[in-house]
N, C-alpha and C positions, 0 to 999 in steps of 0.2 A: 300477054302482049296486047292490052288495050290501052295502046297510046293515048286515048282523050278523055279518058277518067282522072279525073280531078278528085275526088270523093269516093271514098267507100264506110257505108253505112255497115258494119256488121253486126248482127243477131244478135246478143247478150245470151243464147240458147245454143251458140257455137262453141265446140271446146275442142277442136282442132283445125286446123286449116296444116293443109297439104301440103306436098313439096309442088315449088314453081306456080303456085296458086297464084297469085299476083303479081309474075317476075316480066319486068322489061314494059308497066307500066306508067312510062317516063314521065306524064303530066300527076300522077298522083301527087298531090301535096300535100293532103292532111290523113294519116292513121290514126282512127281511135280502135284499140281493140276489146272484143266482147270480155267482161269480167268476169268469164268462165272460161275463156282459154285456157287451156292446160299443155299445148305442145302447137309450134310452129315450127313446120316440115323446111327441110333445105331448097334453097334455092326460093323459098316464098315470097319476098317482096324484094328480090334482087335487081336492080336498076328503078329505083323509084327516085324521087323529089323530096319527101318531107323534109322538114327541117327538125322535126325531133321527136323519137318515138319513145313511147312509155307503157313497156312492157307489163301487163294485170299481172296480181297478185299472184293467182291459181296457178300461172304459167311454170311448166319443171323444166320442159326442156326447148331448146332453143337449137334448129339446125345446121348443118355446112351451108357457108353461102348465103343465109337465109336473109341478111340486108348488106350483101355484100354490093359494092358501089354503089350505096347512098350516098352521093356525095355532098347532099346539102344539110345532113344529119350533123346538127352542134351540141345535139342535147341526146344521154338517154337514161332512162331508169329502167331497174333491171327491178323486176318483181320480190318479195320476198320468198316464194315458193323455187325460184330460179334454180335448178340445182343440176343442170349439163347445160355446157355452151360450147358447139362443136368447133371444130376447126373452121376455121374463117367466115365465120360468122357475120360479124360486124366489118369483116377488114377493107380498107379502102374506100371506107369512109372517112376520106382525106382531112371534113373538118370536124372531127367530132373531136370537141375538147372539152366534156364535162359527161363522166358517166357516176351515175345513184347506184350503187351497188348495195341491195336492198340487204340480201340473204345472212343472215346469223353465221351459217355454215357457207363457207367458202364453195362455191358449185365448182364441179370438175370442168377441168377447160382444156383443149389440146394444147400440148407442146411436143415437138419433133427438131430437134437439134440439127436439120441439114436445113431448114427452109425457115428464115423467120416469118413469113408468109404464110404460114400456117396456126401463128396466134389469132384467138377469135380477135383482138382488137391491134387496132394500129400503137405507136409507139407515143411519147410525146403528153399526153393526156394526163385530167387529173381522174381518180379514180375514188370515187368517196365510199366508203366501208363504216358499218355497223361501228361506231365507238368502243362499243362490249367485245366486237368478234375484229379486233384488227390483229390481235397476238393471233388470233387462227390462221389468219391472211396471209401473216408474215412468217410464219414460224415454220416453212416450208424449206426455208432457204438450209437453215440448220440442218432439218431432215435428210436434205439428199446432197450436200457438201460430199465429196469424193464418192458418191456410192454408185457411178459407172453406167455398165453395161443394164443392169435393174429396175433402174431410173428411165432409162431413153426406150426400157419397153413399156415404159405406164405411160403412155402417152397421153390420156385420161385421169386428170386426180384433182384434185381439189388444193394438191401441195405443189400446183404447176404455177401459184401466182406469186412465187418470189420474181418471177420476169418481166413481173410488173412491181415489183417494187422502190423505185422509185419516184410513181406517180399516185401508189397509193397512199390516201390522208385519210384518217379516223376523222369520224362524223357522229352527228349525233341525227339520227331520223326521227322528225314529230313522232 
């Protein structure tokens, strides 16, 4: 809750930052994050400023809420190490319309069929994926076509990103 931070310089020696560490920091504008994060807690930079975040390498997991109502977020890249991204995460970041989805392997992401409010990302976006791993991306859809009650209890998988398949485009990453 430090409303007149503009800037945060962190560590390169930091490999987690906590839940609500940075949340409701409304003048932050610019995140650079240490290139040894490895996990960013829920709730961490939820009501910030910047205009686009780019999630390091080493990062695996990504928490509830953790940049939910960034509203001025148009850009993000998601690490290649990326491999959980909790329930609403990103969401309500109203103009975010270009996400780098770094990771080979598809990271598990929530999906809950009462609330679409509970996808880490908003609807609408483009979604850029691994050139090599878009058949991993997409091949989810096939997997759980009628399979019920079994499906809606993994709420967590990696085969949750057919509900974004519309917006995902195969890429090619330097």
């Amino acid at each position: 809750n430090c409303e007149n931070i503009t800037t945060i310089s962190i560590p390169n020696t930091v490999k987690k930052i906590d839940d609500s560490a940075f949340r409701d920091c409304k003048s932050l504008k610019e995140l650079i994050l240490p290139s040894e994060l490895t996990y960013i807690g829920s709730l961490a930079f939820q009501w910030n400023s910047f205009s686009k975040i780019t999630i390091p390498a080493k990062v695996e997991y990504i928490g509830e809420y953790a940049f939910y109502d960034c509203v001025g977020v148009t850009t993000l890249t998601l690490g290649s190490s990326v491999g959980y991204i909790a329930d609403n995460a990103f969401w309500s970041c109203s103009n975010l319309k270009t996400i780098y989805c770094k990771p080979n392997m598809p990271p598990d992401i929530y999906y809950y069929s009462s609330s679409s409010a509970s996808f880490p990302f908003n609807s609408g976006m483009k979604i850029y994926v691994p050139r090599s791993s878009y058949d991993s991306y997409m091949e989810s859809d096939a997997l759980h076509e009628g399979a019920g009650q079994a499906y809606l209890d993994s709420h967590h998988s990696k085969d949750n990103w057919f509900s974004y398949e519309n917006y995902i485009v195969p890429y090619s990453f330097e």
